[in-house]
N, C-alpha and C positions, 0 to 999 in steps of 0.2 A: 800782656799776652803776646805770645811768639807769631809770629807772622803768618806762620802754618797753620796754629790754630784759628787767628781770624777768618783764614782760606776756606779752611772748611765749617768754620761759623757761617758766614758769609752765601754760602755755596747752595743752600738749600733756599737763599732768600733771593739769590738770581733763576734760581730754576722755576720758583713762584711767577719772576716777572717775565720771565721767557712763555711761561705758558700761559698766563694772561694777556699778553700783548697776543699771543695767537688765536686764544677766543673770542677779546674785544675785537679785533681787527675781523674774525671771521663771522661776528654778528650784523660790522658793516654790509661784510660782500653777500653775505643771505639776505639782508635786507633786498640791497639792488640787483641782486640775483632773478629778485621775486618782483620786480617792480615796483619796490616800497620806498619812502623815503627812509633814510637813516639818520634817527636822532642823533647820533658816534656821528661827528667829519674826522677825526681823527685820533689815536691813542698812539702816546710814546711811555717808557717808563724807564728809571733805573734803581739801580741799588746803591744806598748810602755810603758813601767813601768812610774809611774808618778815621780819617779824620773828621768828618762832621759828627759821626757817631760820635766822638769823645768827646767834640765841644758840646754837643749835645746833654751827654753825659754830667759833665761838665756844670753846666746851667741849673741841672736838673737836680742837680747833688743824685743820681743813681750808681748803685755799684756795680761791676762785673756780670757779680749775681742776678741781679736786677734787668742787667739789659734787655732781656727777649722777652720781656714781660712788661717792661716801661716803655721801651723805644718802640712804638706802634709802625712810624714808617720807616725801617729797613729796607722794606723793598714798600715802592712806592709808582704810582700808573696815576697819570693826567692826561683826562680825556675832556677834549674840547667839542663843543658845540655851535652851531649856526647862531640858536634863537635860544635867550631865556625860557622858553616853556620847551626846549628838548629836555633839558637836564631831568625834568620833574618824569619825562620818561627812561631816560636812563636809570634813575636812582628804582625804578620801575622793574624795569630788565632784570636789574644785579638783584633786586628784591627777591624778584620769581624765579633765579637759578637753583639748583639743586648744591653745585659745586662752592657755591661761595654764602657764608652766613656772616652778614650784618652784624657785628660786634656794636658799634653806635657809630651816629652821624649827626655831623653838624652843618647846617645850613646859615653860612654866610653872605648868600644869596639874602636872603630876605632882613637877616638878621648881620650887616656888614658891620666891619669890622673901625675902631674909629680910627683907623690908619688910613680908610676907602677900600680894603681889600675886601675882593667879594668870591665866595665859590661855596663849591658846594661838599664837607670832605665826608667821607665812610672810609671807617677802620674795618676791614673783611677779617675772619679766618676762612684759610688758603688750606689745603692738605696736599703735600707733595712727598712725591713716594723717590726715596733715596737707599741707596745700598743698606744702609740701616734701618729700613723698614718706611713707614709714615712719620709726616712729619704735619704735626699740625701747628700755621706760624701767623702775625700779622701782617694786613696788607696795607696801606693807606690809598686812598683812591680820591683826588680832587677833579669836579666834572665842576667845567667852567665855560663860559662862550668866548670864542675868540678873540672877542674885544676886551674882557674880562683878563684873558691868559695872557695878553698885550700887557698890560697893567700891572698887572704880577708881574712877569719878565724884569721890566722896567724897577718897579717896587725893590724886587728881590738884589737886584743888581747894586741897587742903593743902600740897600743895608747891610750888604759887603763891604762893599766900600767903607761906610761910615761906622763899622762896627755896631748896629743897630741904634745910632745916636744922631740921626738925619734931622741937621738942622732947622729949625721952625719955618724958615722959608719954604724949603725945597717938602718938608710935609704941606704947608697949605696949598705945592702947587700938584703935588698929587692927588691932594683932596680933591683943591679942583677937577683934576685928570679925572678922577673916581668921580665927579656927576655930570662930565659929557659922557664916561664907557655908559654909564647909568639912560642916559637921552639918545646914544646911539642906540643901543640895545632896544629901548623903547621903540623906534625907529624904525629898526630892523623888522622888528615885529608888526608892524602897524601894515609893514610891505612884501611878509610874510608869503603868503598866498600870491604875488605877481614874480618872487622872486623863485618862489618851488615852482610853480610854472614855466620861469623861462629855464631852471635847469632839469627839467623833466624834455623840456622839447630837446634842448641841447643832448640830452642823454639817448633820445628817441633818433636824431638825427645821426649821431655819433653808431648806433646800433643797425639802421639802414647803411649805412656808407659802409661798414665791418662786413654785412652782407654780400652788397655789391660787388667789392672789392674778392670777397672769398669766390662769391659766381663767376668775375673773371676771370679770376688766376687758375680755378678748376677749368672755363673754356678752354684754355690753350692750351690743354691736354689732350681736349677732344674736338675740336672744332677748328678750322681753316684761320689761321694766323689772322689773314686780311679781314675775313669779318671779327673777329675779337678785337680788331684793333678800331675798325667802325665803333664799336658796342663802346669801349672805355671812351671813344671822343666824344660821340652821343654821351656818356656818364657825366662826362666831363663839364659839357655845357648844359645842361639840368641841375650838376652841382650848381653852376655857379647864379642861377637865378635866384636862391637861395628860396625856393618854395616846397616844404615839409610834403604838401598833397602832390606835387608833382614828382619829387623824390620817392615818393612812397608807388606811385604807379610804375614807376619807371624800375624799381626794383620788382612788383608783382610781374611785368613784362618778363624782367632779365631771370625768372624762375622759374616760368614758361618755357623759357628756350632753353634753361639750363635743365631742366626737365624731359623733354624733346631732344636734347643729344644724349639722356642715361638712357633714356629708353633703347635708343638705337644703339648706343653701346651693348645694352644687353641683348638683343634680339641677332 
């Protein structure tokens, strides 16, 4: 096939992962938007180089013909998560979308794999609207925990290398690797709840200091240089005591007074 035609082969399976990385990514920021946790820490994705596609091909004995119908990840989204029990809400999420329909999934999660690879994959169909009308195509989507996508990384990188024929050794030491990610993961979980806690206050404290900071930099628009500069040293050393309850008074204070100069601005 001519180069052009892969281009525009190709073209409608990067516009899939361009607007999927925009949805996942913006199911993150509605979540913390709203004060929620987010099962999503993170989603990247890309499109299959047409070399992989052909070794792919390749393997698979598939022909030309065949390709957008056999090669399932063309375009392809890996989304990582904190804790083994996000995923079962992700696969949740992408369940109850309107835009994306669940073609089939496999769960290597429960069911790993006896290489030690573990994740969770769903083949979607995607509909993406191009100069030639709709286009309805496959997506591949692996949701994994970070420790998890550790391991893969590592896995994958080895099997390039070695042409998928990774020595007996170097497989029993990823085996290995595969049931501490397995006891970390456990792990993770068991500390669950002290660990959403300390990044909820860190979020809580992160969104009072965004405040304070905005209440100053509006005072010196309207208020006497010298006392604004009282106000950020007074900020300053409340910061540093590092006490949530006394941070959190000390901005209801600084909205009072930021309060008390709009007023008199407008009168």
């Amino acid at each position: 096939m001519e180069i052009q035609l892969w281009r525009e082969l190709l073209d409608p399976y990067q516009l899939a992962v361009d607007e999927l990385l925009i949805k996942f990514n913006h199911m993150i920021s509605e979540h913390r938007n709203m004060g929620l946790y987010s099962p999503i820490e993170s989603v990247i994705g890309r499109v299959k180089t047409i070399v992989s596609i052909l070794d792919k091909m390749q393997r698979k004995d598939v022909s030309m013909n065949e390709l957008e119908e056999k090669i399932e990840d063309i375009a392809g989204l890996r989304i990582t998560c904190q804790f083994v029990e996000d995923i079962d809400r992700v696969v949740a999420l992408i369940k109850n979308r309107s835009d994306m329909e669940v073609k089939y999934e496999k769960d290597y999660v429960k069911n790993m794999k006896d290489s030690g690879y573990r994740s969770y994959h769903m083949i979607i169909y995607y509909t993406v609207n191009t100069i030639k009308g709709p286009k309805k195509l496959n997506a591949e989507i692996q949701i994994r925990t970070m420790a998890m996508d550790f391991w893969a990384t590592i896995e994958h990188s080895l099997q390039y290398k070695y042409k998928e024929k990774i020595p007996a050794h170097v497989q029993q030491n990823l085996l290995d690797a595969s049931s501490a990610i397995i006891d970390l993961d456990k792990a993770m979980s068991e500390v669950r709840d002290e660990i959403m806690d300390a990044q909820n206050s860190f979020k809580k404290k992160e969104n009072i200091v965004k405040d304070i900071l905005n209440n100053i930099q509006n005072l010196y628009r309207v208020a006497n240089e010298r006392e604004v500069v009282k106000i950020q040293d007074e900020f300053y050393k409340v910061y540093m005591l590092d006490d949530l309850v006394q941070l959190q008074h000390f901005s209801k204070q600084l909205d009072i007074i930021s309060e008390g100069y709009r007023a008199q601005s407008i009168s």
